[in-house]
FIDONU-779419 format. One line per field, with one value per residue (C-alpha): residue number from 0; x, y, z; chain. Coordinates in Angstrom, 3 decimals. Example, Ala and Ser with C-alpha at 12.3 -4.5 7.8 and 13.67 -1.06 7.14 Angstrom:
<atoms>
k [0/1]
xx [12.300/13.670]
yy [-4.500/-1.060]
zz [7.800/7.140]
c [A/A]
</atoms>
This chain:
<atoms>
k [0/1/2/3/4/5/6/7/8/9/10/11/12/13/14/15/16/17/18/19/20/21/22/23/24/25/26/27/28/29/30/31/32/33/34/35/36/37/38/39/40/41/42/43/44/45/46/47/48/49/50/51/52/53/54/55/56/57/58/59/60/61/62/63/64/65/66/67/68/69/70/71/72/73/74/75/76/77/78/79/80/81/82/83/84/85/86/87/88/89/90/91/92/93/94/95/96/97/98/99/100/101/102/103/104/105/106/107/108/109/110/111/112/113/114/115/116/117/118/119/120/121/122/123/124/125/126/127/128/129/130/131/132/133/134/135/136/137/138/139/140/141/142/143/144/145/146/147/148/149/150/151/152/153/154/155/156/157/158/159/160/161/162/163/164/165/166/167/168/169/170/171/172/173/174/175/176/177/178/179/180/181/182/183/184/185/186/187/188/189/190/191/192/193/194/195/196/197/198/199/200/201/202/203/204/205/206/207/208/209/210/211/212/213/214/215/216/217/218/219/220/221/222/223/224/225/226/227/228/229/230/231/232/233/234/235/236/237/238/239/240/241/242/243/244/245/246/247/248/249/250/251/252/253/254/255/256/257/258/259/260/261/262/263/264/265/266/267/268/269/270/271/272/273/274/275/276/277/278/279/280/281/282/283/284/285/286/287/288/289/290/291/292/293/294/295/296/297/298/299/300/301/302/303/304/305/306/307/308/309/310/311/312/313/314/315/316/317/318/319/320/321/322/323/324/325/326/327/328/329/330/331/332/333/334/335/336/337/338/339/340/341/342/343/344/345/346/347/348/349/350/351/352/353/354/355/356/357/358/359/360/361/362/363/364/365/366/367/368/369/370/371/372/373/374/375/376/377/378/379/380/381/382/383/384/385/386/387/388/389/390/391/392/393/394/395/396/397/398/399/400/401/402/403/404/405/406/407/408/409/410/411/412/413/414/415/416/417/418/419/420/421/422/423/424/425/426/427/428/429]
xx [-79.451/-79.289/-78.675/-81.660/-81.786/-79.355/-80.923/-80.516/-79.582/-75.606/-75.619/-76.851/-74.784/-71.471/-71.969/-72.907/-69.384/-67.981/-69.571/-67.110/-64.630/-64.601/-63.169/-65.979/-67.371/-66.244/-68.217/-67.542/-68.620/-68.174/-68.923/-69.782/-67.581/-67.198/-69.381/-66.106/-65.888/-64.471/-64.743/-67.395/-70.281/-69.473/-69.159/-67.826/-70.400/-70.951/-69.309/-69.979/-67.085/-67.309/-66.755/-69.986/-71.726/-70.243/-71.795/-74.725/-75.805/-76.980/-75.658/-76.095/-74.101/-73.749/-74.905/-73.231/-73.414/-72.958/-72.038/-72.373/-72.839/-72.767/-74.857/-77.385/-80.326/-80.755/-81.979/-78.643/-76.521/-77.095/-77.802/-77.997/-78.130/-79.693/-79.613/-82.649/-84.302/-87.104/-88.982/-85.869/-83.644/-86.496/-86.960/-82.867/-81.554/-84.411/-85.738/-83.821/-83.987/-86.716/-86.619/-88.159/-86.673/-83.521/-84.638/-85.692/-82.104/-79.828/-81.714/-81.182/-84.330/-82.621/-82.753/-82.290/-81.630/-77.770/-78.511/-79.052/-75.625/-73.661/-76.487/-77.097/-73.461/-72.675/-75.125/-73.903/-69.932/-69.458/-71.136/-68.120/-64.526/-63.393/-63.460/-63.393/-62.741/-61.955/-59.100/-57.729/-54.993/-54.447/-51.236/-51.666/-53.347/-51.430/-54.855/-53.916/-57.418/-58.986/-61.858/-65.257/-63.641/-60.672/-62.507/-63.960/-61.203/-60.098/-63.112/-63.285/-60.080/-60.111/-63.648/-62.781/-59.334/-59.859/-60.929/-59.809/-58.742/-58.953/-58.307/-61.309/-59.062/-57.529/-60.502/-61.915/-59.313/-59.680/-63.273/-63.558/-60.615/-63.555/-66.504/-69.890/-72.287/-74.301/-70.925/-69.974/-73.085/-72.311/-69.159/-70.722/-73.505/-70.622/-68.292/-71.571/-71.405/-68.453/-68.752/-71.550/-69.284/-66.401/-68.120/-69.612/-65.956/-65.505/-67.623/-66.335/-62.835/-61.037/-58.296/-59.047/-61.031/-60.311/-59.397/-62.155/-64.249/-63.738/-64.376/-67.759/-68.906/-68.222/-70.262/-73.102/-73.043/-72.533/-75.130/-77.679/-77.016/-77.820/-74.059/-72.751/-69.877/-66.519/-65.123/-61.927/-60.479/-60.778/-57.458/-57.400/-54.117/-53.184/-49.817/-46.658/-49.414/-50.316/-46.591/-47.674/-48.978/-51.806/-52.400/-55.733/-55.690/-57.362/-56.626/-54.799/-56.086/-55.662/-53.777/-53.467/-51.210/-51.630/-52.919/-55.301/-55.174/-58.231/-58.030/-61.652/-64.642/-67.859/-68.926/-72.565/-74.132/-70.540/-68.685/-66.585/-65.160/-61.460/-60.557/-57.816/-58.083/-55.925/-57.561/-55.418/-56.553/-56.720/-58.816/-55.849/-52.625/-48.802/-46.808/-44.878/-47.657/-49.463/-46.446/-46.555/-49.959/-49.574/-47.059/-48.724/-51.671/-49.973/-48.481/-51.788/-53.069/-50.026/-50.788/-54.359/-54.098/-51.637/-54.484/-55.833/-56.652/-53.897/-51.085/-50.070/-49.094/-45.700/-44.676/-47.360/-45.816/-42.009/-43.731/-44.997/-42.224/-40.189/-42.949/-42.457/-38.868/-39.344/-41.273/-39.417/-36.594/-38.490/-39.416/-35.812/-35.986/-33.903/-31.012/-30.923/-27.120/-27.983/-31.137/-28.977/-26.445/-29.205/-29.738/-32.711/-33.819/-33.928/-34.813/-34.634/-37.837/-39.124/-37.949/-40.880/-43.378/-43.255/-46.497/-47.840/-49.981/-53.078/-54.549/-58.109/-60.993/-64.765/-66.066/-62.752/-61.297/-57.504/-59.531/-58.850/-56.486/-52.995/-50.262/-49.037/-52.546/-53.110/-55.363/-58.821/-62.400/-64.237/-61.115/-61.554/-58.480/-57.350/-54.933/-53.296/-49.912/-48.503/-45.242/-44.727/-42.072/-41.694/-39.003/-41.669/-44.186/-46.442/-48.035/-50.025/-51.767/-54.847/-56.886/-59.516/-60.963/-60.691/-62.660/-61.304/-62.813/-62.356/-61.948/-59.700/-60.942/-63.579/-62.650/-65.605/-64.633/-64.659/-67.474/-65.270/-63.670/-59.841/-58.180/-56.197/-58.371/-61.742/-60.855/-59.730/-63.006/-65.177/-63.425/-63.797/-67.162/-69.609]
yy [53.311/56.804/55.460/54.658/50.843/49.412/46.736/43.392/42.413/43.786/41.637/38.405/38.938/39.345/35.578/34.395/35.344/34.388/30.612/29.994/30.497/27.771/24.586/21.333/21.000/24.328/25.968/29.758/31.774/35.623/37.574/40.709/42.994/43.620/47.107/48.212/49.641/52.503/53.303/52.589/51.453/53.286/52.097/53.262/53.351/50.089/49.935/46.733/43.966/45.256/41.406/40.748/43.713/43.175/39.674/40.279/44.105/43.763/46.673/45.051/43.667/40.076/38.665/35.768/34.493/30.924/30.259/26.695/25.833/21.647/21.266/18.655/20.774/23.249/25.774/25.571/26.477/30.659/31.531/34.648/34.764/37.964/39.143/38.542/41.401/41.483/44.141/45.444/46.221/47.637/50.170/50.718/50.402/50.187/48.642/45.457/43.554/41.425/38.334/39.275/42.629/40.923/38.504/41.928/43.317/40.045/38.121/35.430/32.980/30.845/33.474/31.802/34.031/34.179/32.412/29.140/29.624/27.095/23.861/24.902/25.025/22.281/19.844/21.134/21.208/17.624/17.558/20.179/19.023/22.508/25.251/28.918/31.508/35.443/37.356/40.926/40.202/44.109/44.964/48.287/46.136/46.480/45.896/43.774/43.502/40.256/40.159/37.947/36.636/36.291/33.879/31.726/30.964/29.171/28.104/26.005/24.231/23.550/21.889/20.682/20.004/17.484/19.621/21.301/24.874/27.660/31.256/33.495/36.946/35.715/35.422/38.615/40.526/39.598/40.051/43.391/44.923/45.211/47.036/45.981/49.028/48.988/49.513/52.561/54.032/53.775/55.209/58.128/59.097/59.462/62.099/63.667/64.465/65.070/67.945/69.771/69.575/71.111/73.866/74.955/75.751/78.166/80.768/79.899/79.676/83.168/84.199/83.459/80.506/77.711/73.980/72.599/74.489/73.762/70.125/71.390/72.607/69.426/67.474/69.061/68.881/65.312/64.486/66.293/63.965/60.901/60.379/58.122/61.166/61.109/58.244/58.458/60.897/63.814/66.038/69.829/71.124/74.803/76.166/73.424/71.360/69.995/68.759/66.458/63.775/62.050/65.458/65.065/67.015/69.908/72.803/75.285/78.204/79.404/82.380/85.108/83.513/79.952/77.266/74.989/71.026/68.925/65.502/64.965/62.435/61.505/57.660/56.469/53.187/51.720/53.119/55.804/58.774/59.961/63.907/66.037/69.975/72.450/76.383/79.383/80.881/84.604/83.887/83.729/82.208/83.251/82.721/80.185/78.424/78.604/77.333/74.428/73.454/73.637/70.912/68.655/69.185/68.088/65.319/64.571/64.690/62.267/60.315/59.694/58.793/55.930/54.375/51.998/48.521/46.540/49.024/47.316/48.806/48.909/51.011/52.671/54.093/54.235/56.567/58.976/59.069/60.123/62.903/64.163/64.482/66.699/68.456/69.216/70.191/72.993/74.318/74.243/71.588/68.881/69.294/67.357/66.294/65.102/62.957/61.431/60.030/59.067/55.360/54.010/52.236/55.387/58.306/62.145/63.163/60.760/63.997/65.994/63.019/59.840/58.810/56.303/57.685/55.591/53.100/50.757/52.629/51.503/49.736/50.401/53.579/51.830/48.524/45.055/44.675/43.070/45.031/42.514/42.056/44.179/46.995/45.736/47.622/48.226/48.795/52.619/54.144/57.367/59.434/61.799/63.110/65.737/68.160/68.908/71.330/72.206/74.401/76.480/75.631/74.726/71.354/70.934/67.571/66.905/64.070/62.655/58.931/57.138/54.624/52.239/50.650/49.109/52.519/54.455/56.095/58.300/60.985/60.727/63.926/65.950/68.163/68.959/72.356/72.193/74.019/77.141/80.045/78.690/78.168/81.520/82.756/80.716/81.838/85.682/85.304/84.467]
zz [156.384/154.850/151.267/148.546/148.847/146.157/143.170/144.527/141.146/142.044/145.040/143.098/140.191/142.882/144.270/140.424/139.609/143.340/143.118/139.857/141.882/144.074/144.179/144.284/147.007/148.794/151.414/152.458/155.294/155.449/159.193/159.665/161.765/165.337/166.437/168.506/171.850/173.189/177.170/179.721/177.604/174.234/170.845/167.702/164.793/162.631/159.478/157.528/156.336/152.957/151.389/152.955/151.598/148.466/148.339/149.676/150.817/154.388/156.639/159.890/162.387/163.566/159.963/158.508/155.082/153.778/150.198/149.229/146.032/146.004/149.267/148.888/149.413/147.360/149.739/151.446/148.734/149.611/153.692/155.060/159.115/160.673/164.383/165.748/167.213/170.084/171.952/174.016/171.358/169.668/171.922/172.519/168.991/166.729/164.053/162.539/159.588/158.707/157.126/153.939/153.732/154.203/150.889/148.885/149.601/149.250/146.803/149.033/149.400/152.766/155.791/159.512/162.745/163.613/166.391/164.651/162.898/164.884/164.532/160.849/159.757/161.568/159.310/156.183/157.154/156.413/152.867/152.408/151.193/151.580/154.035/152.407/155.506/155.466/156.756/156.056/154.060/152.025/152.013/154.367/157.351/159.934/162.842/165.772/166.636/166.368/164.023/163.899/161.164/163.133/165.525/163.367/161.826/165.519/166.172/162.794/163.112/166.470/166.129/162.178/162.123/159.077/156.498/154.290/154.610/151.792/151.698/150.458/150.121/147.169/144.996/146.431/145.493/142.294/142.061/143.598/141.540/138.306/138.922/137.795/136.454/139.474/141.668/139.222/140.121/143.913/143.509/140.886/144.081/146.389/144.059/143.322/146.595/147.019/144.370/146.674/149.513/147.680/145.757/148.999/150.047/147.343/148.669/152.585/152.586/153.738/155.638/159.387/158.525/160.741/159.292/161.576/160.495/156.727/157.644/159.709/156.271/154.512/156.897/156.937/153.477/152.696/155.955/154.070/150.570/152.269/152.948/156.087/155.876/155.406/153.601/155.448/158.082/156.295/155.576/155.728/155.530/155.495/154.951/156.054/157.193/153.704/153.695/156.040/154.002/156.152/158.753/160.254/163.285/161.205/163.878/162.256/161.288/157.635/156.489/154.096/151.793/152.030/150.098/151.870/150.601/150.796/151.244/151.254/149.994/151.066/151.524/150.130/150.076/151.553/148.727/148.349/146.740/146.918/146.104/146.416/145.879/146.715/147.513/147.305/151.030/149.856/146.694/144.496/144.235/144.301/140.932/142.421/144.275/140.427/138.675/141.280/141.168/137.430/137.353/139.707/137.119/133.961/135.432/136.553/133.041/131.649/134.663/133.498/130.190/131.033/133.048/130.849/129.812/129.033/131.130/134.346/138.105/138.298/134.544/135.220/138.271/136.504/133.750/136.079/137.876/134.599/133.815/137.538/137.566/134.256/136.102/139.617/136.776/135.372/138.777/140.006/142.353/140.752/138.490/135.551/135.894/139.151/137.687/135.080/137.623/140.724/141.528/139.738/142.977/144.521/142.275/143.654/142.485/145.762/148.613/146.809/145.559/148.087/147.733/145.205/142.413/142.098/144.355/143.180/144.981/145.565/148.649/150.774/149.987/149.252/147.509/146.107/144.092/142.702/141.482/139.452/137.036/134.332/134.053/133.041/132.077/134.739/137.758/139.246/140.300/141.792/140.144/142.572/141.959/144.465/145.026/148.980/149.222/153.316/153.062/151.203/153.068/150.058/149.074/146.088/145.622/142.660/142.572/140.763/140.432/136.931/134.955/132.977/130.190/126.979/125.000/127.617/131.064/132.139/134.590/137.458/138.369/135.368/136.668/139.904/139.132/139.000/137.180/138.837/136.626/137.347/141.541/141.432/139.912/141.566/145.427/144.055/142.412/145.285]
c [A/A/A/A/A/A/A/A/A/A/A/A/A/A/A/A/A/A/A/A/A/A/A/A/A/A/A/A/A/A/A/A/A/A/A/A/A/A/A/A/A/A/A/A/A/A/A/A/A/A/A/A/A/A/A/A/A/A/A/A/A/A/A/A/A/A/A/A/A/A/A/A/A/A/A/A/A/A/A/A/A/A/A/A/A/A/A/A/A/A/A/A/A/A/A/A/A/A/A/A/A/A/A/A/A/A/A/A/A/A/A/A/A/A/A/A/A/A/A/A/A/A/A/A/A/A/A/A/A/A/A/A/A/A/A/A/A/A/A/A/A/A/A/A/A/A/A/A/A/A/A/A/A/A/A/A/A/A/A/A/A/A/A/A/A/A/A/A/A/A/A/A/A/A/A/A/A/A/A/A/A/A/A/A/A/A/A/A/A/A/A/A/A/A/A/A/A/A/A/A/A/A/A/A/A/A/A/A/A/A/A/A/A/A/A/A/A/A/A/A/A/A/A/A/A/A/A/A/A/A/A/A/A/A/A/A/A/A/A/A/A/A/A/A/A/A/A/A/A/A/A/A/A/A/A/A/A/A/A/A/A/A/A/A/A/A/A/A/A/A/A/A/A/A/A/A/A/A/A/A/A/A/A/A/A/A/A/A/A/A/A/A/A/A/A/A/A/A/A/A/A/A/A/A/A/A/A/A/A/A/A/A/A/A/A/A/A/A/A/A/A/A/A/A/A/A/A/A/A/A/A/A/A/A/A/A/A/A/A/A/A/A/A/A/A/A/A/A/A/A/A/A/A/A/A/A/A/A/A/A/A/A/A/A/A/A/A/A/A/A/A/A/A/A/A/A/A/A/A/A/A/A/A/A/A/A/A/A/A/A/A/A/A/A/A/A/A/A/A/A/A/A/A/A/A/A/A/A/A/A/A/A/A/A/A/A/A/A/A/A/A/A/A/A/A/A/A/A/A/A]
</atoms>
């Protein structure tokens, strides 16, 4: 792993408050993901089933962890199960976990080789009333891959079809939505980042520029923070293209002229940043492509101060939409007669803002977490509201990510430069 090693102390604290959460006698098992193929003999890279890492920080593949809380021997109430390396895959792959690094990182006392899963979890599966398993079940999934998780599922029931069955997302989701201090301070190291990767577009971006190359910067600079890289498929759209909502082929090149959106965010330690930032290609931008970005930033500032404890999801959304519509008014796009007579299920301001405002963020980019609860301290959200206008070919999107806690938010990105003056001065000072 790039990343500094995190405090075990987050790790052990996450199963503290997972254990209340089960029913007696409940048993749970969390798998690591697949490392997936491609062609011939290639792989993509490993990324980690972030409920596992949550629970118990080990970035390797083909670990298991057992939570069971009532077994009879104490020893078996936390295992973690590690691939077992030997000479071969030393030489191939490189090092793997030890035991007793694997204790230093976890916290977890109980460590057998994932081969010994199977007898192991077989003696302890009939002290169990209940069987906790994990499946993907966010709202946005749409994967018809079958997971490790996937498979043990089958493999349970078919071989314990007496038991009890349980479903582990639910409490997850709940879990996950509030972030400890030690999780903030993931998610802080990764917009750090993010802010060195960004600033060093302010000096680079020029007519003639190329979007791949925008995202060649950005790279090197997260690489060289100790970031995995991008925390999602990076967007860098130029001209119409930043209509596009989710445009990733990043192959335009940029123009006197246009304004360039960044979708962009760096990953560390599994968690992750989200920004948006939109550059004026030419160093400075048109009055109408000011007056635009303007609007998207005030409702961005409205947006943010509704995101606190006590609001929930879906007003939160209504009011923004309200302060939008004002908006797309004053800019011309809307007419207010027409507003006052549109169907409330289906509200204009949606042809130039179709995209949600704020989403949880922290070990998945789009995290845990229910519409329908509250907001609570400690849930980090993005606030992004946008105006894509293709007929123009402009589209302005700002984002920043949002703390909430018991005395209103903290903006993690307040050190990010946003506003239109100081982009302007930074692209035309350097």
């Amino acid at each position: 792993m790039r990343y500094e090693p995190i405090p075990s102390d987050l790790f052990i604290h996450n199963r503290d408050k997972f254990r209340r959460h089960l029913k007696p006698g409940g048993l749970a098992v969390f798998n690591a993901n697949d490392i997936m193929p491609t062609n011939a003999d290639g792989t993509m890279g490993f990324k980690q089933q972030s409920d596992l890492f949550y629970l118990c920080g080990i970035d390797q593949e083909e670990t298991i962890l057992l939570i069971f809380p009532d077994a009879k021997e104490a020893k078996h109430r936390e295992i973690l199960f590690l691939r077992e390396t030997n000479e071969h895959i030393a030489i191939w792959e490189g090092h793997k976990l030890t035991k007793e690094e694997a204790r230093q990182l976890s916290g977890i006392q109980t460590v057998y080789w994932t081969h010994q899963f199977a007898n192991i979890f077989n003696g302890l599966v009939f002290e169990a009333e209940y069987l906790y398993l994990n499946t993907n079940e966010h709202l946005r999934n749409s994967s018809e891959v079958q997971t490790r998780d996937d498979r043990f599922i089958r493999y349970c029931k078919e071989k314990y079809p007496l038991h009890k069955y349980e479903r582990l997302q639910p409490i997850m989701h709940r879990l996950r939505a509030v972030k400890s201090v030690w999780e903030v301070e993931q998610i802080q190291k990764a917009i750090d980042i993010t802010a060195k990767g960004f600033r060093r577009l302010l000096g680079f971006v020029r007519p003639g520029v190329w979007e791949y190359e925008v995202e060649a910067e950005l790279i090197h600079e997260f690489i060289r923070n100790r970031s995995n890289g991008f925390a999602y498929t990076p967007i860098i759209a130029s001209g119409v293209n930043a209509c596009v909502l989710h445009y990733i082929e990043n192959n335009r090149q940029c123009h006197a002229g246009d304004v360039l959106l960044l979708d962009v965010a760096a990953q560390y330690a599994n968690y992750n940043a989200d920004l948006t930032r939109v550059l004026p290609v030419s160093g400075k931008f048109t009055q109408r492509q000011k007056a635009i970005y303007n609007a998207v930033y005030r409702v961005m500032l409205e947006a943010k101060a509704m995101l606190v404890t006590g609001n929930n999801w879906i007003d939160y959304h209504k009011e923004v939409g309200k302060v939008m519509e004002s908006e797309l008014i004053g800019l011309g796009l809307l007419d207010k007669h027409e507003v006052a007579r549109q169907d409330p299920d289906n509200p204009l301001y949606k042809k130039y803002f179709m995209h949600g405002t704020s989403h949880h963020l922290g070990l998945d980019v789009h995290d845990y977490g229910s519409r329908y609860h509250v907001f609570e301290p400690g849930m980090v959200f993005t606030c992004e509201p946008g105006i894509y206008i293709p007929e123009e070919g402009i589209g302005i999107r700002l984002e920043n990510d949002i703390l909430i806690t018991e005395n209103g938010n903290i903006d993690l990105m307040a050190h990010i430069p946003i506003l239109a003056e100081e982009i302007e001065d930074l692209m035309n000072s350097r």
